[in-house]
N, C-alpha and C positions, 0 to 999 in steps of 0.2 A: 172602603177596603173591606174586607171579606174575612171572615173570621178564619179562614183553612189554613190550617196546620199539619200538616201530614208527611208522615217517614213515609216514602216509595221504597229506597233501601237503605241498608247498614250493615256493615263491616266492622266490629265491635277493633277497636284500636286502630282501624283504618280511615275509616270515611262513613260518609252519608249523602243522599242526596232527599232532599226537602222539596215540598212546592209549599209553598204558605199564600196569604193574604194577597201579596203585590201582583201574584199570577207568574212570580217568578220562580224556576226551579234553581235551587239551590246544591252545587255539587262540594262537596267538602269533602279533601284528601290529605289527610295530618293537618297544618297551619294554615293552608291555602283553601279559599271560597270560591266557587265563579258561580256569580249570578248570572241565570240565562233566559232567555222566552223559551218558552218549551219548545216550540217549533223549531229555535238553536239548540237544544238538550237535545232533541233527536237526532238531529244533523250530525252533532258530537257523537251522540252512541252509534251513529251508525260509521262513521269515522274510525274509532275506537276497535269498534268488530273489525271492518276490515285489515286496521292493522294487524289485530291480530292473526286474523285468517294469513295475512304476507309472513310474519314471523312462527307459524307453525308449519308455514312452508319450508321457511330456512331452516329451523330445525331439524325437521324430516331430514331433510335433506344431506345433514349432517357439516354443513356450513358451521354450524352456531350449536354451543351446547346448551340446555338447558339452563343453566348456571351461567353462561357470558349473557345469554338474553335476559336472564335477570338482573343485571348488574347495572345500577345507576349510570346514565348516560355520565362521560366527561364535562366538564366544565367548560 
């Protein structure tokens, strides 16, 4: 194992994502961890954009307000 330890980023009362030792990047969002291979970390972040890119289309658009898109999905 490999001594690396490293913040990529951080959200001070949010999250963090880590890569350490195992070569795994570590995504943490309040209580929740997902360990992933990087190659899955990217996959994810590129997932993540595009959703965003669809939900600032809705917006736009006036579908959706700022404030409903922010709103915790239902249960």
């Amino acid at each position: 194992m490999s001594d690396i330890n490293v913040v990529l980023a951080e959200r001070g009362g949010f999250g963090a994502v880590r890569l350490c030792g195992c070569k795994s990047v570590h995504l943490s969002v309040g209580p929740v961890t997902l360990n992933m291979d990087p190659e899955v970390f990217a996959q994810t972040a590129i997932l993540i954009r595009q959703a965003m890119e669809s939900l600032a289309v809705i917006v736009a658009s006036g579908e959706l307000s700022e404030e409903q898109a922010a709103c915790p999905m239902p249960n």
